[in-house]
N, C-alpha and C positions, 0 to 999 in steps of 0.2 A: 538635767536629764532630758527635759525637753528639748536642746540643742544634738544632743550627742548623738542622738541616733539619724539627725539631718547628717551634721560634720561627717559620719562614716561613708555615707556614699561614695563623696570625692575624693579618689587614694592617690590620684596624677595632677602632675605642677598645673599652678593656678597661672592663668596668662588673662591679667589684667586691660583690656582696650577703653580708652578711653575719646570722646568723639564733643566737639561743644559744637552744639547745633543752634545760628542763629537764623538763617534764613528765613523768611515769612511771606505768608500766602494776602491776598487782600482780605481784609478784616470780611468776615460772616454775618455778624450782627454782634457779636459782644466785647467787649473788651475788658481787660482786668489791671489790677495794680502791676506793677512792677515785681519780678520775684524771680526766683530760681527753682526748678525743680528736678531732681536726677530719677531717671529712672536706669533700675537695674534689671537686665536680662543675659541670655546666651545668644543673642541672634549676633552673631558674627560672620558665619555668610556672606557670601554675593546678594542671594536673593534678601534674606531674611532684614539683611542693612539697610538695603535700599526701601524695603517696603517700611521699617520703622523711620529713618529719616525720613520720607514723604507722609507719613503718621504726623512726625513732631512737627513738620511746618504746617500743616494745618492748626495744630494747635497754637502755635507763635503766631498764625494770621488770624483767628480771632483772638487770642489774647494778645495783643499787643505790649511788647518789652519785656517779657517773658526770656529769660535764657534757661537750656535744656542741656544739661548733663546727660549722655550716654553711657554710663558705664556698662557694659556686657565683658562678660567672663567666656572664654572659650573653651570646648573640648569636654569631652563625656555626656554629649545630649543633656546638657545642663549638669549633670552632678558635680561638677569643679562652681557654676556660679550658686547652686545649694551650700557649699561648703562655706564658699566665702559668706553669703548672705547671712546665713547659720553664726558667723563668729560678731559679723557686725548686729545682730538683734539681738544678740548675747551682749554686746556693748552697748547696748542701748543705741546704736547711731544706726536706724532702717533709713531706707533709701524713702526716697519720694512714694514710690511705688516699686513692685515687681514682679517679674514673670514667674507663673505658677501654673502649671498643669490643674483643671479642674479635677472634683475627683475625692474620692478620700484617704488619699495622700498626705502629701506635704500642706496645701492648703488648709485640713482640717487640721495637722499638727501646729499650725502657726494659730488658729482658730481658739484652738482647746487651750493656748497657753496664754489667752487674751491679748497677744500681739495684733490682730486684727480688728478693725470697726465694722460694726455691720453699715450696709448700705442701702437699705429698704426706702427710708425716706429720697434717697437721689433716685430708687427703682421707679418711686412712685410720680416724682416728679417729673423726669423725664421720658413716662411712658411705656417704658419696659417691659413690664408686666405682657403686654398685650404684643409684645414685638419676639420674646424669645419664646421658644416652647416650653412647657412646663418640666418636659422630660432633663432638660439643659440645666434650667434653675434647680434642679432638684440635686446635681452633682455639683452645684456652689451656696449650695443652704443646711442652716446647721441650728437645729431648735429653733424653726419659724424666721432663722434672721437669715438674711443673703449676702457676701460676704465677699463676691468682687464681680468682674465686668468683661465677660468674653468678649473677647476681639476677634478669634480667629475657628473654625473649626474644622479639624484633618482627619481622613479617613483612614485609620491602618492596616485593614484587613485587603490589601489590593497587591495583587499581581501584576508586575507590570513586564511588559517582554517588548521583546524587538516583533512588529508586524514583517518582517523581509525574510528572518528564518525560518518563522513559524508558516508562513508561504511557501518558502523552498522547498519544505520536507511536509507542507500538504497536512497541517497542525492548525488547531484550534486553542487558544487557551483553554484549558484544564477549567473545569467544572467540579469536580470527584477528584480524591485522591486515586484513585484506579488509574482514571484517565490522566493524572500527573507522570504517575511511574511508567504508564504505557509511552510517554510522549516523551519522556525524560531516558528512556532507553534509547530511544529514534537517535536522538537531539546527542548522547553519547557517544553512538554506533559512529557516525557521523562527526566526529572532534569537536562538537559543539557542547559545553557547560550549560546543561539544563538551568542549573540553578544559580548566581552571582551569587555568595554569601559574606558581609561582612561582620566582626568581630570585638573589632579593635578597640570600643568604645564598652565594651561588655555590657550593651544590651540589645545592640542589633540582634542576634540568636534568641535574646526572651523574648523579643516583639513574635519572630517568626513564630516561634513555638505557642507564643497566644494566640494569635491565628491557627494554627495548627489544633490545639484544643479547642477552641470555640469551635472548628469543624467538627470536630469529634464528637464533643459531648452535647452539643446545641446551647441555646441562649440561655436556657430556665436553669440547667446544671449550670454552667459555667458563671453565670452570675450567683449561684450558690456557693462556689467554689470560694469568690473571691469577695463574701460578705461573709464569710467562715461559718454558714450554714451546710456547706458539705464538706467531706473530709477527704485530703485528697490523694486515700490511698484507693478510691474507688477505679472498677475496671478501667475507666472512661480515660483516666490523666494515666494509667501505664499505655493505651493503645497510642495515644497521643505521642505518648514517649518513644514508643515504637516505629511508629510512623515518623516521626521528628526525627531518629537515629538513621533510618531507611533514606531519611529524603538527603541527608548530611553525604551520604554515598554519593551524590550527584550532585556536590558543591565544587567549588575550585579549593586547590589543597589550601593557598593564602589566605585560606581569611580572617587569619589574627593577627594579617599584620595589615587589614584593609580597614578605611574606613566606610560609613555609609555610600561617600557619594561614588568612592571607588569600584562599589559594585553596580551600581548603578551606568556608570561610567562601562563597564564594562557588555552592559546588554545593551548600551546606545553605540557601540565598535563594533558588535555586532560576533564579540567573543564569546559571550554567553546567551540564552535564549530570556533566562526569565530572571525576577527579583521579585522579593516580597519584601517591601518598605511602607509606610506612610505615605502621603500623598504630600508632604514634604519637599517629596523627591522631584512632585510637578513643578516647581520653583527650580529645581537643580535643572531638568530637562528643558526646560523653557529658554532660563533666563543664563543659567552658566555656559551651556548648549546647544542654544537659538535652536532646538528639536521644535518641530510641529506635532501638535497634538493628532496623532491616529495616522502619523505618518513616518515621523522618526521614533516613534513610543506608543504602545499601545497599552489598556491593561483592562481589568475585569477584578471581581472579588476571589479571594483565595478560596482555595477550592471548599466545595461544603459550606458557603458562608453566603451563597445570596439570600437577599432578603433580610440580611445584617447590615448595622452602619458599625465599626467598631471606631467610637468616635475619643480625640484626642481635641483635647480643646484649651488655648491659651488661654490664661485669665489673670488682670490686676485687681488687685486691691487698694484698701485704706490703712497705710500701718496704723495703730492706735498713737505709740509713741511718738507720734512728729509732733514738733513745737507748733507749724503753721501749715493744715491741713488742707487754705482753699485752692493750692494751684494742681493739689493731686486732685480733689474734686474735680476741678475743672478739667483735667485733663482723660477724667474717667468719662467725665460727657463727652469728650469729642472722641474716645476710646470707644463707647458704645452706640453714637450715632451712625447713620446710615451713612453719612458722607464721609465721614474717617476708616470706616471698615471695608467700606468699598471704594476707597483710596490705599488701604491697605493691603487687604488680600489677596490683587490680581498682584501686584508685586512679587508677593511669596508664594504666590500658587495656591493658597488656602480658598478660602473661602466665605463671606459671613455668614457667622451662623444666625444675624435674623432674619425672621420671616420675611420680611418686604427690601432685603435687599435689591439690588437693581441687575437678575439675571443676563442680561446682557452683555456688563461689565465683563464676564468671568471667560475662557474659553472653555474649549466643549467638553475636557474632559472635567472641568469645577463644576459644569451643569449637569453632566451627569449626578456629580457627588451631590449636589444641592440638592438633586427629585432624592437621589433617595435618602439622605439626611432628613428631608421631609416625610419619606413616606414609610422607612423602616425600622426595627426596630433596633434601641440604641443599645450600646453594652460600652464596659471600660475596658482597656490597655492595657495590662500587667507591664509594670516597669515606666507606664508613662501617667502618674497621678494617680492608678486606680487604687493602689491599697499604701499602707503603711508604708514609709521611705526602709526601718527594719526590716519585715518582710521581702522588699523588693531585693534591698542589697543582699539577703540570703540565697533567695533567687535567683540573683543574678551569681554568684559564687557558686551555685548546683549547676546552673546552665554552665559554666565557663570549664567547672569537670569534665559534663556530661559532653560535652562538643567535642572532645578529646577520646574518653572512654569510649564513651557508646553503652554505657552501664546503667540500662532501665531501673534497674532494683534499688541501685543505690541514690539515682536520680530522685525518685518519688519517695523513697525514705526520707533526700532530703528537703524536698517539699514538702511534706508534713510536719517533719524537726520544724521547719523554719514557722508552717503557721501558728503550732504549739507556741513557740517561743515569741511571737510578735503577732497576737490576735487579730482577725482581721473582722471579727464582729464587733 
């Protein structure tokens, strides 16, 4: 049972990549036995490949004669490598480690089924405590234990547009929804696509619409919403839904057959004005696109949400069941030091989420995310970590209706079916 409701996410063919990474950096100061370690993720990407291969030769350069299996699964924003992961920890055979959204997700459901080791003693050791925010640890601990090792943290609450149209036509990014539909009429009038929207992977449209809500309702509902302390037939998530079906009017008609970076792709051509994705995308714009930040891309928080991080944050763990646990340790120290995270994230456009990373590293739009990662308040993702993988996949089959209908009533009927049926307290 505890499998079953991971397996349902992934419903499109699984595409296997497999990568053996031997290269290695000059030894650091440690060196370890001999050994093998695979880690399992989705980064398949341009950006995302590149920044985890430069991850694993650090780790091959202080362990020395270390070989590193990559297996990553491609396609559906992780729910195909859920599926598969899901059948091999049913088989007993987990990977070295893998990628897991923080969160009370997936992570807790692997937690809750004692598939995971707590990590508190490596936290303590290696200093931790004092390096991440407490806000952070608190979306990877579960009854006083902590339970894996963010390496990366992304913002999702961001609007991102072309600087050169929103010039033409004498436009500011949007602040308010008012100010959206005012600029998104202009941006119309004019054959330009306010909005890039893609589909394809059936949860770009939840991300939007979390964003969309979080402006709505504000932080203190909306983190009620999604700890099932509020119930979500309240005014708050039909406006949301109203607004969300309004703003769809000002989408491109394809977007179910686009995927993420396709929309994105499309306000850096300069076809559409604006997109609302994670900060994910800063990797796509950067590194697929050789954009400059504030020059070929610009962006701001989605409307109604400054003074918000909606934060998204990768995390490995300790399977419990591995025969020989010290190369996954080992690789969770260089997964959480300063010099692996900040070899890691300007890659992928992310950013580290600890404290004393080395802001320089990053460009201007990571240092923006970094001030306010430090200085605002945090909330979760719907569909990325935040609640029950059940849940989300309901969610995500009401969004894939409602994108089509346009049918409020039936929408929010089916977000509350769905929290009934997969508690999210």
């Amino acid at each position: 049972m505890k499998y079953s409701r991971l397996v349902a996410i992934g419903s499109s063919a699984l595409v296997a990549i497999t990568m053996t990474v031997s290269a290695a950096l000059p030894a650091m100061a440690a060196t370890g036995p001999k050994g093998n370690l695979q880690i399992f993720s989705w980064w398949t990407g341009v950006a995302s490949s590149k920044a985890l291969k430069s991850l694993i030769n650090v780790y091959t350069g202080e362990y020395k004669g270390m070989k590193v299996t990559n297996d990553a699964v491609a396609g559906g924003a992780g729910s195909n490598a859920k599926a598969v992961l899901a059948s091999r920890m049913e088989a007993g055979n987990p990977p070295g480690t893998f990628q897991v959204h923080g969160g009370g997700g997936s992570l807790l459901s692997w937690i809750q089924a004692g598939d995971m080791t707590p990590l508190n003693s490596l936290y303590k050791s290696q200093g931790w405590y004092k390096v991440f925010p407490k806000s952070l640890l608190n979306l990877i601990t579960y009854k006083g234990n902590i339970y894996a090792v963010p390496v990366d943290m992304q913002r999702a609450n961001v609007l991102w547009f072309n600087p050169s149209i929103l010039r033409k036509y004498h436009l500011a990014a949007p602040k308010t929804f008012p100010a959206f539909f005012h600029d998104a009429a202009i941006l119309k009038k004019h054959g330009i696509t306010p909005l890039a929207l893609a589909n394809h992977g059936n949860w770009e449209a939840t991300l939007l619409f979390s964003d969309v809500l979080l402006g709505t309702v504000g932080t203190a509902k909306y983190d009620q919403l999604l700890t099932g302390k509020a119930n979500w037939n309240i005014p708050g998530v039909k406006t949301a839904a109203q607004t969300f079906a309004r703003m769809m009017t000002y989408t491109n008609s394809d977007y179910s057959a686009l995927h993420w970076q396709q929309a994105d792709q499309l306000v850096a051509q300069g076809k559409a004005a604006m997109n609302v994705m994670g900060d994910w995308a800063q990797g796509y714009f950067t590194t697929d696109l050789h954009l400059k930040p504030n020059v070929g891309f610009g962006w701001a928080p989605t409307p109604n949400t400054h003074g918000v991080f909606a934060a998204v944050t990768d995390v490995f763990g300790l399977p419990s069941k591995l025969k020989d646990k010290t190369p996954t340790i080992d690789f969770l120290k260089v997964l959480g030091s300063k010099k692996g995270q900040d070899t890691f994230n300007p890659l992928k456009g992310t950013f580290s989420p600890r404290l004393d990373s080395a802001a320089a590293k990053y460009d201007a739009y990571s240092q923006s995310a970094m001030k306010s990662y430090k200085r605002d308040k945090l909330v979760l993702v719907i569909g990325q970590g935040a609640v029950n993988p059940g849940f989300t996949n309901s969610f995500n089959n009401a969004m894939e209706i409602f994108v089509t209908n346009h049918n409020v009533s039936t929408f929010v009927s089916g977000l509350e079916s769905a929290a009934q049926t997969n508690p999210l307290s």
